[in-house]
N, C-alpha and C positions, 0 to 999 in steps of 0.2 A: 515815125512812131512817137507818141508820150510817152515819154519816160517820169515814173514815180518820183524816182530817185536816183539822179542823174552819176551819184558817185560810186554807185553801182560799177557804176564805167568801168572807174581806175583800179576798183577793188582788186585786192590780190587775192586769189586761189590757196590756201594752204594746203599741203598734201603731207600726211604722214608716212614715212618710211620704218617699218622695225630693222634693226639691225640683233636678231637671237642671240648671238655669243655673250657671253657673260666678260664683264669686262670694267675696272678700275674707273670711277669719276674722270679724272682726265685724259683716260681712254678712249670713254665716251666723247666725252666733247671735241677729241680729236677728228674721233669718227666724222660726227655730223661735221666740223668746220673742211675735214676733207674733201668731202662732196657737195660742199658750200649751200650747208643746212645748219640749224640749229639743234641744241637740242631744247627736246619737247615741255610745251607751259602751259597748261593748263588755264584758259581765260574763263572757263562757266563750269560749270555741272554738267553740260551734255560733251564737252570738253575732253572732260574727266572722264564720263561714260565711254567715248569713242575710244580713248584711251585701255581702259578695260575688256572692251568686247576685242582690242587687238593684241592687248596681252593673253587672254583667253584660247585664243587662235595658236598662242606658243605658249602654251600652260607648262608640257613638257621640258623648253628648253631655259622660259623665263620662271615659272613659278613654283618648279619644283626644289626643294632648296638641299645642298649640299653640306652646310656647316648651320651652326646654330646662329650665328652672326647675319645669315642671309634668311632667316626664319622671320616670317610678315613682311620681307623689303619686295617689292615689284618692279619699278624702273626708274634711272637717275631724273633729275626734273631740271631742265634750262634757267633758272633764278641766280639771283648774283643777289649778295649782301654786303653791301657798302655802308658805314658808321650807322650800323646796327638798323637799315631798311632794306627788304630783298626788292627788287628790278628784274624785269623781264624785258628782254627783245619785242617791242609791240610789232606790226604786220609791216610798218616801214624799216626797220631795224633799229627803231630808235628804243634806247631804254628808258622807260618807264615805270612808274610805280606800280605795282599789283590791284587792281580792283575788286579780282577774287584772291580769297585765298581756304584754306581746307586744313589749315597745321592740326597735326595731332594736340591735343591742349595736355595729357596725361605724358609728354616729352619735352626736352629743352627747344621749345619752339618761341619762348615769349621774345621783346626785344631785347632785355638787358640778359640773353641767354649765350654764351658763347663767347666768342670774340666777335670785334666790330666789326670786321670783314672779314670775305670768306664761307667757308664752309659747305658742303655736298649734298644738296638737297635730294629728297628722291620721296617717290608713292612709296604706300604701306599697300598691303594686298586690301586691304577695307577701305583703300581710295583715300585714306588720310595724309599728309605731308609731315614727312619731318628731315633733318638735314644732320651730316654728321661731323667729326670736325678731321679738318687736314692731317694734322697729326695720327689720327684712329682710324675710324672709320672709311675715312674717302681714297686711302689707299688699301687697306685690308677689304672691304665689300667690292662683289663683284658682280654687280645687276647687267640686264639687260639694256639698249638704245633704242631709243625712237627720235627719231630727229624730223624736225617740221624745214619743210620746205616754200618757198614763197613764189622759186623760179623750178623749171623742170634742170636736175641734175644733167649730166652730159658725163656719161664717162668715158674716157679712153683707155683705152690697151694698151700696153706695155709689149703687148708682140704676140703670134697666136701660135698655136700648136705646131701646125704645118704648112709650108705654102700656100695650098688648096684646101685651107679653112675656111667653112661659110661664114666665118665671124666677120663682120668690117673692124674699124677702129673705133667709133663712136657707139 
């Protein structure tokens, strides 16, 4: 066969996983490194879109909001901010600089905003980005996960019901 574009090959598959429960910034990220995923970053607009029609899918358990604190928030966002530039995990797992980005501009989203490192980024329900700080926010909010995967997770059991459970281990 001709092939276009021959790096197609090596290309990784991304696969989004929601995790519903409402749950702490480091929570989150716990989640996704558990199951040796990330959590989820937003590279384009259709991205973002994908991101949305799978929060939509748990309106209920993601975007219905409980406190006034969790009012416009949608889901934590995988970014890191290092002397005041956020980075993302790119498809190799290397961190990289952002080439999209979506900050709220009407929130503390500029550079000299915050502290230099740090802070708990996440979507607004209008698909804007803003981040909260350690201190406040990123322990008191309690949003939903989506974590991106590169490789197909594997999980095992811990032990099953009964002898003669259909479940295996993996």
């Amino acid at each position: 066969y001709d092939l276009q574009n021959r790096s197609l090959l090596c290309k990784r598959k991304k696969t989004l996983v929601i995790f519903p429960e409402k749950t702490s910034y480091d929570g989150a990220k716990s989640i996704c490194n558990i199951h040796g995923g990330k959590l989820v970053t937003p590279f384009s607009r259709d991205e973002e879109e994908e991101l949305v029609g799978i929060l939509e899918e748990h309106n209920e358990s993601c975007l219905e909001t409980s406190s006034n604190i969790q009012q416009g928030k949608a889901v934590w966002l995988g970014m890191e901010k290092t002397n005041r530039v956020w980075y993302a995990h790119n498809d190799h797992g290397k961190l990289s600089t952002l080439n999209y980005t979506n900050w709220d501009p009407t929130r503390c989203t500029t550079d000299d905003c915050g502290y230099d490192t740090g802070g708990c980024p996440y979507m607004l329900t209008d698909t804007k980005w803003a981040f909260g700080l350690h201190w406040g926010t990123c322990s008191s909010l309690k949003l939903c996960t989506i974590c991106s995967f590169t490789d197909t997770p594997i999980f095992t059991l811990k032990g099953t019901c009964s002898e003669r459970s259909q479940l295996d281990q993996n």
